[in-house]
C-alpha positions in Angstrom: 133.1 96.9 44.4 133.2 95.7 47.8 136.6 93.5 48.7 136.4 90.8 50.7 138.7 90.2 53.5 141.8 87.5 52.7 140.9 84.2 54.2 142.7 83.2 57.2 142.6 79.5 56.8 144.2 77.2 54.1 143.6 73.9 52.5 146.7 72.0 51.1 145.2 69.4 48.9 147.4 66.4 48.6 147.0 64.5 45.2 150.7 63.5 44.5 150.4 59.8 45.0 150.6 57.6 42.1 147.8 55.0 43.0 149.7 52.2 42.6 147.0 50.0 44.3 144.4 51.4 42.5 146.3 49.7 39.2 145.2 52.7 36.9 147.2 54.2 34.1 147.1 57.8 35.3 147.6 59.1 39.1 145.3 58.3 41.0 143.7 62.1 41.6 143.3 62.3 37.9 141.3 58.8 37.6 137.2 59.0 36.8 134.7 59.0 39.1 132.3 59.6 36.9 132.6 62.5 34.0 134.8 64.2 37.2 138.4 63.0 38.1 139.1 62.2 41.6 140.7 65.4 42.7 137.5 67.5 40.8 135.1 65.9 43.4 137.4 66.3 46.0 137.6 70.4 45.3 134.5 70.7 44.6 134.0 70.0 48.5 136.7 72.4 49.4 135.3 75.2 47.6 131.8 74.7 49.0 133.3 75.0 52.1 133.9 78.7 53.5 136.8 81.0 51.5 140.0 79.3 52.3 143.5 79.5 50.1 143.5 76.2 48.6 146.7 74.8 47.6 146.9 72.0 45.1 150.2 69.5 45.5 150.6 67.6 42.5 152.8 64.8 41.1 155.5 66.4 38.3 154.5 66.7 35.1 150.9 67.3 35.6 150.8 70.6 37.5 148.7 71.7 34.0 145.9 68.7 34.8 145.7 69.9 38.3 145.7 73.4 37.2 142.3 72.5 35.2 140.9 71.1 38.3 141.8 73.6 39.9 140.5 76.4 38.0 137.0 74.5 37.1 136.4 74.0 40.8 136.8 77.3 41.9 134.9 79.3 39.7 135.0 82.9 41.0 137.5 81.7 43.9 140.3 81.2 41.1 142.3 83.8 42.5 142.1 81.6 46.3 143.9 78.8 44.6 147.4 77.7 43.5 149.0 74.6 42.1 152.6 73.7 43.5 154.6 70.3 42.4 154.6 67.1 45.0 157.8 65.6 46.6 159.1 62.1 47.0 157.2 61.9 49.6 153.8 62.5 51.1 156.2 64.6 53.7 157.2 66.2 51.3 154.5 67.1 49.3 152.9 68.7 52.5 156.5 70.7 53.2 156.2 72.3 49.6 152.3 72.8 50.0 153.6 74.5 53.4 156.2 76.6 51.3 152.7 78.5 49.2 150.9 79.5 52.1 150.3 83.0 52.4 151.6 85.6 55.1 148.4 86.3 56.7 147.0 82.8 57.2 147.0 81.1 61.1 145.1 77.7 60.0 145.9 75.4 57.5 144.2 72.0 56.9 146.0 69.2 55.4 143.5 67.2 52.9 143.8 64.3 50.9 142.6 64.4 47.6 141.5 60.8 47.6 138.6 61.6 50.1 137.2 62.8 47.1 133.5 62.6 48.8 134.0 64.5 51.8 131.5 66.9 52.6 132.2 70.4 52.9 130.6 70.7 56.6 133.1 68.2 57.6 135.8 71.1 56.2 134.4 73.8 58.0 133.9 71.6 61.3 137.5 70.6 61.1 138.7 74.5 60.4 136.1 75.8 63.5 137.9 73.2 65.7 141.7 74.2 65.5 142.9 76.5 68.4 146.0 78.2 68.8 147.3 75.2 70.4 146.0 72.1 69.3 145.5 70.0 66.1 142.3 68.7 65.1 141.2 65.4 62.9 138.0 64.4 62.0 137.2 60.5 62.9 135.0 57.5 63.1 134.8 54.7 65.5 136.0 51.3 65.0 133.3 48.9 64.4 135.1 45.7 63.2 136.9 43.6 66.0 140.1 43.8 66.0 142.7 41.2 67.0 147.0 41.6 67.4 148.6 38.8 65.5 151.9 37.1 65.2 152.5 35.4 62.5 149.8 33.2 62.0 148.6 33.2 65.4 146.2 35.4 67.0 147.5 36.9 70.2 145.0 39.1 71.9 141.8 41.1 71.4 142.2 45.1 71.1 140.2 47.6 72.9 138.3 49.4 70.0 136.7 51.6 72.2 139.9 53.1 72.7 140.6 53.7 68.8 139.3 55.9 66.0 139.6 56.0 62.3 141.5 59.2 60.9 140.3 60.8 58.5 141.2 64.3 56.1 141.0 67.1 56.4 143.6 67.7 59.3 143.8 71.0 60.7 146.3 73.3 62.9 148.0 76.3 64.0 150.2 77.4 61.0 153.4 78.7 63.1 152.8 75.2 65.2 152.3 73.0 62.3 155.6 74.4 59.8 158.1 74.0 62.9 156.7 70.3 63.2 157.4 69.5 60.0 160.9 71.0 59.8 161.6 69.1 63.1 160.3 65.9 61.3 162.0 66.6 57.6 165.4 67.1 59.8 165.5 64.2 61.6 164.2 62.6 58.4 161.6 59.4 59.8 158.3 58.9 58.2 154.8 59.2 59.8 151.8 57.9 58.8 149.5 61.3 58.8 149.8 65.2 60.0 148.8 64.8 63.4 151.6 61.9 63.9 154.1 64.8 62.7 152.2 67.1 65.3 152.1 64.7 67.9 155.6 63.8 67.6 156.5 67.8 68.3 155.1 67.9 71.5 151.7 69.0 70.5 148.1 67.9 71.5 145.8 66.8 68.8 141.8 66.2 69.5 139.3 64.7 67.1 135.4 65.6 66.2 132.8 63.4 64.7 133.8 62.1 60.9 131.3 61.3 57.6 131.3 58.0 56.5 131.3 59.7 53.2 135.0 60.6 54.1 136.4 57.8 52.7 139.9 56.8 51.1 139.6 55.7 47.4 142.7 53.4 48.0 141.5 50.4 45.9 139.5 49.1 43.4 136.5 48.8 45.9 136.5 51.9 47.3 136.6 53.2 43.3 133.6 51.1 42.9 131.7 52.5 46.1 132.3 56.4 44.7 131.4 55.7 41.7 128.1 54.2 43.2 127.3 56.8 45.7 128.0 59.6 42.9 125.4 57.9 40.6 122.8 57.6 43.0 121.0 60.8 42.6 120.8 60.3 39.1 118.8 56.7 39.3 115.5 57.5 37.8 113.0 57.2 39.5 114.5 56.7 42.8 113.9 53.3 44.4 112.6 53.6 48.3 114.8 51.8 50.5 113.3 49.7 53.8 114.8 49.0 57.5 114.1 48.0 59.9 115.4 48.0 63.4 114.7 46.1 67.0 115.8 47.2 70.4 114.9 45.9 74.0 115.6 47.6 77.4 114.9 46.7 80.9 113.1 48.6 83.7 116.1 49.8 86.3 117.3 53.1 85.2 117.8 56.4 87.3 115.1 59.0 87.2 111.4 58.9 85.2 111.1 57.2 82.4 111.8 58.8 78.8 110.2 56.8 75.9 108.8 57.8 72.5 110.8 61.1 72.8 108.5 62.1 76.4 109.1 61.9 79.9 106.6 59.5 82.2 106.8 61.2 85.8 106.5 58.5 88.2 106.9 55.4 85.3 110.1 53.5 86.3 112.9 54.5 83.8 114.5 52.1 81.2 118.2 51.4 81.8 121.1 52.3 79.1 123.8 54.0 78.0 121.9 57.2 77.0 118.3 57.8 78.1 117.0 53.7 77.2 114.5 55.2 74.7 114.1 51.6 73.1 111.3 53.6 70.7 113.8 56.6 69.6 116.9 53.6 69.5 114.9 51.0 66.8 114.2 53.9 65.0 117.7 54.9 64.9 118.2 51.3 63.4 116.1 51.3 61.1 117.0 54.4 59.4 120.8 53.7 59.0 119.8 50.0 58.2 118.0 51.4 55.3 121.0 53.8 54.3 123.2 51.3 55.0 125.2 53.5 57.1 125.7 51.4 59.8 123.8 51.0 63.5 123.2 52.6 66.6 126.4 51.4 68.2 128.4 52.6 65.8 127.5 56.2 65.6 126.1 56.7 69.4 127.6 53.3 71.2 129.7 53.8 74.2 132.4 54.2 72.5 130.7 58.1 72.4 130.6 59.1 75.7 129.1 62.4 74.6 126.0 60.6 74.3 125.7 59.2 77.6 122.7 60.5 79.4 121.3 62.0 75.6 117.3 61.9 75.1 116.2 60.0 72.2 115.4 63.1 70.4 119.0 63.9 70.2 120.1 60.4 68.7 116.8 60.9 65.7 117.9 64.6 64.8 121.7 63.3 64.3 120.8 60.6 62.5 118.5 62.7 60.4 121.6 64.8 59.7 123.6 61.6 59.0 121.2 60.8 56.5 120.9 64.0 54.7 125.1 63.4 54.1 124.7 60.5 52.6 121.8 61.8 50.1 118.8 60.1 51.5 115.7 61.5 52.7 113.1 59.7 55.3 109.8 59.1 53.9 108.2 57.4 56.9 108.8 55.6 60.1 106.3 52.5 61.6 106.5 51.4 65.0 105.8 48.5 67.0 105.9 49.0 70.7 105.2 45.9 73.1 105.1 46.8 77.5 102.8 46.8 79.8 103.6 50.3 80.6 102.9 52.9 80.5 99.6 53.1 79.4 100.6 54.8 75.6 96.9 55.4 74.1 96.8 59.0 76.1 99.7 60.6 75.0 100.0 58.3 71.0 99.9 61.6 69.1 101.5 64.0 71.3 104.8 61.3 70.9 104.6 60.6 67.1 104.8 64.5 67.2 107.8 64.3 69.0 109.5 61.8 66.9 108.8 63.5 63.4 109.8 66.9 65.1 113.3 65.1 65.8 113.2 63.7 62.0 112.8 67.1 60.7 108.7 66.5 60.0 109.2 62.9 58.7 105.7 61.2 59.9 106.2 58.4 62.2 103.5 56.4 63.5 103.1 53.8 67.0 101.1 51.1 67.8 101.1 49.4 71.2 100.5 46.2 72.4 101.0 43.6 75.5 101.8 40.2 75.1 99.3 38.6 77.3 101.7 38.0 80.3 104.0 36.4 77.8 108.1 37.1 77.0 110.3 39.7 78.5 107.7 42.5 77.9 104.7 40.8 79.3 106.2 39.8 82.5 106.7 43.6 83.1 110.7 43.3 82.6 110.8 45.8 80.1 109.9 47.3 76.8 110.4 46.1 73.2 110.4 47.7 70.0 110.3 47.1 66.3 110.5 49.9 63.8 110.4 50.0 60.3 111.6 53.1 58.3 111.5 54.0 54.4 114.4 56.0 52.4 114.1 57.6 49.6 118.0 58.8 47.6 118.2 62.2 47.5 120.6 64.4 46.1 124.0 63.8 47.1 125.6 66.5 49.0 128.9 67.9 47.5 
């Protein structure tokens, strides 16, 4: 029999909270999603991820629920996984989740329970992240706008390309991460997350890309929306789903101009944050339009400066990816091109190519037009697009 090393990382799963706003009978890691509780969703992610000690924190007087979870989730990880009774606080609950940990593990990952859909790749992104040093959480941008009140009154708009949305799992270096939170149970205040307690020792937190699937089941709603996504795969037979997204960019960039996922030596280039691929952009709209997962400026606005400068290509394959998170598959993508250049006929099937190569073989056909010296694209200001795309549900990944 061949023994496999002990894990260095570990996953303290938090599921001591009572859901009071939830308004169920039973805390809320043990309420239904669907013939799974809460917290059996949300450990079925963390054992998909890679081996880890996972460490269950529980409210009193249902360690033996959790111990069912526990055990049903981890199959022939059993041994990896423990059940230890929640504190007063969520604090605290993490302290005695702390107080399990074994002697050989550097990592540990704080996880809440009620991001019962998180997918396992955001685990393992979130372990691959932590460094000796520094504390990592996974986030997504702000998309609402957001105003400071007082009172009644609304004072000022707030940057949101300065803030993020946390989400679970957190992860950090052990030794870092226990002196932090004895520092914070001393002096006995109350933070909002792990990497406030982090932060507040002195230590340096970063973030990495999040899954909208990552989600807090806090209310009713968000019950409702699990419950939903869970069910999808198993809507028979599955109904296609349509989007369909516009985007316009001027002549006036730097360099030769990239459309339709190819460079046009000696075309003037489009202007825009990334590459001003309008063709590889109202694609990208139309694809999360039909997931409903959002827009382009969401997941590659400026608010991502990682994506400044990025080919079109880049955007479709992470959106692909985006996609495949959420369960859905592409079936096909239409598009609408109007310019009066470049001339596009030459090169048609060498950038539909392209474009399915980026959304993983997906076929996607162009058609191209001019406007008869009319609008924005027939005075030779620019280029505009129109792209419809068709989803079908897939199977939801776990």
């Amino acid at each position: 029999m061949t023994l496999l090393p002990a894990p260095k990382t570990a996953i303290i799963v938090v599921a001591a909270g009572s859901g009071t706003r939830l308004g169920a009978s039973a805390p809320k890691a043990f309420v239904g999603i669907d013939e799974r509780s809460v917290l059996r969703h949300a450990l079925d992610g963390v054992f998909a991820a890679s081996p880890a000690q996972v460490i269950v924190v529980a409210p009193a007087g249902h360690e033996g629920d959790a111990e069912s979870e526990l055990r049903a989730a981890a199959g022939d990880r059993v041994d990896l996984g423990r059940v230890v009774v929640g504190g007063r606080t969520r604090q605290e609950s993490v302290a005695a989740g702390l107080g399990a940990l074994w002697g050989d593990i550097t990592t540990v990952l704080v996880h809440d329970a009620a991001r019962a859909l998180t997918p396992p790749e955001q685990i393992d992104a979130v372990a691959a992240a932590v460094t000796a040093t520094t504390g990592v959480i996974p986030a997504l941008p702000v998309v609402n706008t957001l105003k400071r009140v007082s009172g009644d009154d609304v004072v000022e708009a707030v940057d949101r390309a300065e803030l993020v949305a946390a989400q679970t799992p957190q992860g950090f270096p052990r030794d870092l991460l226990e002196s932090a939170y004895a520092a914070a149970l001393a002096a006995g205040g109350e933070y909002t997350d792990d990497a406030a307690v982090f932060a507040a020792a002195g230590h340096p937190v970063t973030h990495i890309a999040g899954s909208p699937l990552a989600f807090k089941i806090t209310l009713t709603a968000d019950l409702d929306r699990a419950r939903q996504l869970v069910a999808q795969p198993q809507q028979a037979p599955a109904i296609p789903r349509v989007g369909v997204g516009t985007d316009v960019h001027a002549y006036g960039g730097d360099g030769d101009l990239w459309l339709a996922g190819l460079e046009w030596p000696g075309e003037p280039a489009l202007s825009g944050h990334s590459d001003g691929d309008a063709v590889a952009h109202a694609i990208v709209d139309a694809l999360l339009g039909a997931a409903a997962l959002g827009d382009i400026g969401e997941h590659f606005g400026t608010s991502h400066p990682e994506y400044a400068g990025a080919h079109g290509g880049v955007f479709l394959a992470r959106t692909r990816e985006i996609l495949q998170r959420a369960g859905f598959t592409i079936g096909n993508v239409s598009v609408q091109m109007q310019a009066n250049r470049p001339r596009f006929s030459g090169r048609r099937l060498e950038a539909q190519n392209a474009l399915s190569a980026a959304l993983g073989g997906a076929p996607v056909s162009i058609t191209a037009t001019t406007t008869d010296a009319l609008g924005f694209a027939g005075r030779g200001e620019g280029v505009a697009v129109t792209a419809v795309a068709l989803v079908l549900p897939g199977t939801l990944e776990q």
